[in-house]
Structure formats: C-alpha cells, structure tokens
C-alpha positions in Angstrom: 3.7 -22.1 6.8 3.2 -19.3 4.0 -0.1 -16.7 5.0 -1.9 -14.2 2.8 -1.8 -10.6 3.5 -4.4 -8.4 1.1 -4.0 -4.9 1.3 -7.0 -3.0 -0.2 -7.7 0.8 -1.1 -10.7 2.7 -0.2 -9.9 6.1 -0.4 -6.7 8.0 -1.8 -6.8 11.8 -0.8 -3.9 13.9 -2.6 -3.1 16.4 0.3 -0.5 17.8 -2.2 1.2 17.0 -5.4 4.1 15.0 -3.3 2.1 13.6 -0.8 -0.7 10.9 -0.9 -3.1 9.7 2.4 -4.3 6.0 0.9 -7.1 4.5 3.6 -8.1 1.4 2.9 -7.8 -2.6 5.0 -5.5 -5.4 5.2 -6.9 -8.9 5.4 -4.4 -11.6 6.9 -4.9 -14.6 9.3 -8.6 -14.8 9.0 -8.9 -11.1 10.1 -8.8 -7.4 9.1 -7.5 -4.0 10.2 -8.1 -0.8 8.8 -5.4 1.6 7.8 -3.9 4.9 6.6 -1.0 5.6 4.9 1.4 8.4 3.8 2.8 8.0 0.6 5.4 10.9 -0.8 7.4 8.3 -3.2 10.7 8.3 -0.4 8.8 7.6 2.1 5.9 5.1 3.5 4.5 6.0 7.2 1.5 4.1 8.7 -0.3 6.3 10.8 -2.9 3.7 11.8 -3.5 0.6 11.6 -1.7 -2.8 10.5 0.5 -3.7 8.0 3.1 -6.3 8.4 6.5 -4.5 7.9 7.6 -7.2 5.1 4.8 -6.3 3.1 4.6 -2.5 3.9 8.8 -2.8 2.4 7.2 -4.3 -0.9 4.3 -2.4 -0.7 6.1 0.8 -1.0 8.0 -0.7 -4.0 4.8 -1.5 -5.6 3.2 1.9 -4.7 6.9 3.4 -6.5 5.9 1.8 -9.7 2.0 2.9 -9.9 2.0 6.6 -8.2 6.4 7.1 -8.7 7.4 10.4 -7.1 6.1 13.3 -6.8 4.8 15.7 -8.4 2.4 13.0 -9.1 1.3 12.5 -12.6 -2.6 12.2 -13.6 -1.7 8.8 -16.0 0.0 7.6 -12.6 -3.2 9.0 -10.2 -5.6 7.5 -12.5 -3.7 4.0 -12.5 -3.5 3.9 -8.8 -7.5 4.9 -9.1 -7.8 1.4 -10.9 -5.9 -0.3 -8.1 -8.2 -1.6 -5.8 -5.9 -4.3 -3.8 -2.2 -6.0 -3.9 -1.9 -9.1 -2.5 1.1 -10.6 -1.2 2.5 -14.4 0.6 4.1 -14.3 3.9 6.6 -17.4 4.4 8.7 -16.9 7.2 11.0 -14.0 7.2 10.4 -13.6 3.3 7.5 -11.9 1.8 6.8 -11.4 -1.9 3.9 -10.3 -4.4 1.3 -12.4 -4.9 
C-alpha cells in the first residue's frame, strides 16, 4: 500500500556559502515531525527529526537541482525561497516524487 510523505520548509539559514540548515516538517501516516537539515550539495545530514531515508535519497536529489553546490547562487537561494514543500509516494521499498 503506497503512503504520502510531504516535506515542508519553514526556515532556510545559510550558515555559509556551501552549507544550508533548512527546518521545516514532514507529514506522513496521518502524522508530523519536525526537522532540521544540513545541506552542502554532497551531503544531506538530519540532525533532528524524521525523514524516511527513501525520501531523504530523493530529497537530496531534488534539493541538487534547486540550491546545486556550493557556493550557492542568489537565482538558486531565491528559488529554494519559493519552495515551500516536495511531496513524494512511498510504495514499498520504492519511493519517488510526487
């Protein structure tokens, strides 16, 4: 049976110009849980919270194509500004973008 998993984005701090801290919740199974994030481009750490790990994997990806790597760019800050969820479908093992 397939399940939604909604990640949304409160805050984005920019601690430098290769690192990101994104805070925001995911909403899956009737529930929520607050996160943080560390985006530098290579890598995605969460440092609290919950994020399924098949949709932190395509997360990432998705986070590669709006913020890249660093140094990030203002075109790519100010897109990611306009982001305010990414929704995804569970099924199994297999997860992909809503």
């Amino acid at each position: 049976m397939a399940s939604n998993c909604i990640v949304y984005f409160e805050e984005i701090e920019y601690e430098t110009d290769y690192r990101a801290i994104i805070k925001g919740y995911s909403a899956q199974f009737g529930s929520h849980s607050n996160f943080e994030i560390e985006y530098t481009g290579a890598d995605l750490v969460q440092n609290y919270g919950y994020i399924p790990d098949k949709v932190l994997r395509l997360l990432k990806k998705d986070l590669n194509e709006i913020l890249q790597y660093g140094p990030f760019q203002e075109r790519c800050i100010e897109r990611m500004s306009e982001t305010k969820s990414l929704g995804y479908t569970i099924d199994g093992n297999k997860a992909r973008k809503n």
